[in-house]
C-alpha positions in Angstrom: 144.0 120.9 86.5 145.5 117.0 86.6 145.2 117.5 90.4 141.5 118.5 90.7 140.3 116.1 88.4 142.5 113.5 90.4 140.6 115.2 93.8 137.6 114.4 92.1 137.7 110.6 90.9 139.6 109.9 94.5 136.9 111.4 96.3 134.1 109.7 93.9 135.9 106.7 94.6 135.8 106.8 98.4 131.8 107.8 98.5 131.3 104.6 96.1 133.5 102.3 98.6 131.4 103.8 101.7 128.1 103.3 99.9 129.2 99.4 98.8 130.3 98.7 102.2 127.9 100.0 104.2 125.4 97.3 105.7 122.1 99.2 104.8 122.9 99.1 101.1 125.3 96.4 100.6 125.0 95.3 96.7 123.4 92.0 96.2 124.4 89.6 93.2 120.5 88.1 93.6 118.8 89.7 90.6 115.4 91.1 91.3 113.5 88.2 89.3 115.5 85.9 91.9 113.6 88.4 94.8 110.7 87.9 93.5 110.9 83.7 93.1 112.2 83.7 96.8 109.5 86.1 98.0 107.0 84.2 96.1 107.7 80.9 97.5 108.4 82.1 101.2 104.6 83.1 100.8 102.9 80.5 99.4 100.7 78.2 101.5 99.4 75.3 98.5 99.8 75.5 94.7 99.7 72.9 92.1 100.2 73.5 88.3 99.0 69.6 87.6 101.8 69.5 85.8 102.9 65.8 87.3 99.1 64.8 88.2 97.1 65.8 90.8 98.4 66.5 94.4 97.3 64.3 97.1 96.6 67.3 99.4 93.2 68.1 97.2 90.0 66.3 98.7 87.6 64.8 96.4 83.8 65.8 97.6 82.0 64.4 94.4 82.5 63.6 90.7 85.6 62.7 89.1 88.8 64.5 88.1 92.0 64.1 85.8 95.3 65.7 84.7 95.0 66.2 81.1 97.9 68.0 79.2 99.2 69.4 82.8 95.7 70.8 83.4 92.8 70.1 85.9 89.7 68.5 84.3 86.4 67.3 85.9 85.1 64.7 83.9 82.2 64.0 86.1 79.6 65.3 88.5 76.9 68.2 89.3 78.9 69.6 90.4 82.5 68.3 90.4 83.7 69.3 93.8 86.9 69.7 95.2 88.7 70.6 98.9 91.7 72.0 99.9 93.3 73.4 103.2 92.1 73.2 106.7 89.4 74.7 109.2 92.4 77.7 110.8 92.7 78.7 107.6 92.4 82.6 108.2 93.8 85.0 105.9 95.1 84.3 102.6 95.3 85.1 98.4 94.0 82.0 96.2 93.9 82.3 92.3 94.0 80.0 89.6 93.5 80.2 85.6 90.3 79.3 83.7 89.8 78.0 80.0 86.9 76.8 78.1 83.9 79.0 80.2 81.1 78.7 77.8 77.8 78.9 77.6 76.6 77.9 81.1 79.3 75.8 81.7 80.1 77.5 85.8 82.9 78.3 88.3 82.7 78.3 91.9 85.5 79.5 94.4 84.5 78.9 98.2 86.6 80.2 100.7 86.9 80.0 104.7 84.5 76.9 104.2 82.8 75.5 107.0 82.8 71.6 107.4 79.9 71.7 110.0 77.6 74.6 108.6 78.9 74.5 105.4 78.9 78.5 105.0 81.4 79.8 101.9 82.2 83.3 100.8 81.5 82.4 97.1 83.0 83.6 93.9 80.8 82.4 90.9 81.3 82.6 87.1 80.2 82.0 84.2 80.7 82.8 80.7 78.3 86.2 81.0 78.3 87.2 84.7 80.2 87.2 88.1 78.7 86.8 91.4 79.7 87.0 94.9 77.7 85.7 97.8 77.5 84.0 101.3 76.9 80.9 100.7 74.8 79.3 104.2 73.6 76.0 102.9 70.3 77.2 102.2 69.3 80.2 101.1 72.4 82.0 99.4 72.6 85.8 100.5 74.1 87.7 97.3 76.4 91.0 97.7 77.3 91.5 94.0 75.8 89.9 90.4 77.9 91.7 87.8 77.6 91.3 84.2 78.6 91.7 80.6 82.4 89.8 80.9 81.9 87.5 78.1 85.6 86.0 78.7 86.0 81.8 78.0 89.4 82.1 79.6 91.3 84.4 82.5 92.1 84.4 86.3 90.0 84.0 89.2 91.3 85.2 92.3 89.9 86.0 95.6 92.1 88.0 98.7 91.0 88.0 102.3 91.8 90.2 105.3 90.0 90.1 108.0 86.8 90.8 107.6 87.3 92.3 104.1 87.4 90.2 101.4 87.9 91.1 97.6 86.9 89.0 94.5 88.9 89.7 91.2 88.2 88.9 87.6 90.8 89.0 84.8 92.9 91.4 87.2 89.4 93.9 87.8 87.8 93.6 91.3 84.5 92.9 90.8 83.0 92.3 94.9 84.3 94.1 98.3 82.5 92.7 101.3 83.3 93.6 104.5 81.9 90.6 106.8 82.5 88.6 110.1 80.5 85.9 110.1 82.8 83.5 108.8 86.7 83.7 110.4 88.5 80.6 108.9 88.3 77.3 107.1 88.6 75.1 103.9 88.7 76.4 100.1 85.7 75.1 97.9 86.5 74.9 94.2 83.3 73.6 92.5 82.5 72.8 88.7 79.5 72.7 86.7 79.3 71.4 83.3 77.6 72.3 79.9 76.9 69.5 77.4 76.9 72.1 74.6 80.7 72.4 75.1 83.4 70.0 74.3 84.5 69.0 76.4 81.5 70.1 78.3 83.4 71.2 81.6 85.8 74.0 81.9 89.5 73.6 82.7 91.6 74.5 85.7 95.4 75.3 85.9 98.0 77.0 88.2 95.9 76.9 91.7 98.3 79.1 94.3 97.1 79.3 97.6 99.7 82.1 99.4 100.2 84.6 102.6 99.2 88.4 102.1 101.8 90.5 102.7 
């Protein structure tokens, strides 16, 4: 009986030594919060959490800006406009929090902006409904008005691939449009006030900008 159970362990032993050594499955000590950071920041194009100020890389387009508390406030303008990236941007994941969305207080996301014709694919929120639309400088061509959210605070985030490009809300997709005319470019984040709220514009933090996998 001593033998077999010795047979046993030894050959448990062995199979545990061929699995650790073996080069497909060789045992990390990186946990998998440490794979996820490293993945993470591999991927990621822009962000800024304000946390230190603004970041030079953001172009001001009109109105005025601050850090306050480590968070991104217009202070002035109609809208406060802001630009980031460059004209090959292709495709890519942007998303960034949003606090104090009241009344009709507004949020626009723009995405593979054009400097010359100054065509967007635009997200657009408010405190009661989210849009999506092509935004071509004059007359604004809308895919998707959906209603009834009702949320002063969440996540904005828009993913694009190709010629497919999603808009999410609070984690829920709210637009897919599948569209060619516009290939890359700049990201458009625009804000419009409300003078009911105080303070009357709403509040930006933790813009990431990263590669789809």
């Amino acid at each position: 009986m001593k033998n077999f159970i010795y047979c046993i362990v030894l050959s448990l032993t062995i199979a545990l030594s061929v699995f650790l050594g073996s080069g497909q499955n060789m045992i990390s000590s990186v946990s998998a919060q440490e794979v996820v950071q490293e993945l993470s920041s591999e991927n990621e194009i822009f962000s800024d959490n304000f946390d230190n100020g603004i970041k030079k890389d953001w172009i001001s387009v009109s109105g005025k800006w601050k850090m306050i508390n480590g968070q991104l406030r217009p202070m002035s303008g109609d809208p406060a406009i802001l630009k980031i990236g460059g004209k090959f941007w292709t495709d890519y994941s942007i998303e960034f929090d949003y606090y104090n969305l009241k009344n009709d207080a507004r949020i626009r996301l723009g995405v593979r902006n054009d400097d010359i014709s100054k065509k967007s694919y635009m997200a657009s929120i408010n405190y009661y409904d989210s849009y999506c639309f092509l935004e071509n400088g004059e007359e604004d061509e809308i895919y998707v008005k959906s209603g009834s959210w009702y949320t002063k605070s969440g996540k904005l985030k828009i993913v694009l691939e190709g010629e497919i490009i999603k808009m999410f809300r609070d984690g829920d997709v709210y637009c897919t449009v599948s569209d060619d005319t516009l290939k890359q470019g700049n990201v458009v984040l625009e804000v419009v006030g409300d003078g009911r709220n105080n303070p009357p514009y709403p509040i930006i933090d933790n813009f990431v900008v990263s590669k789809n996998n």
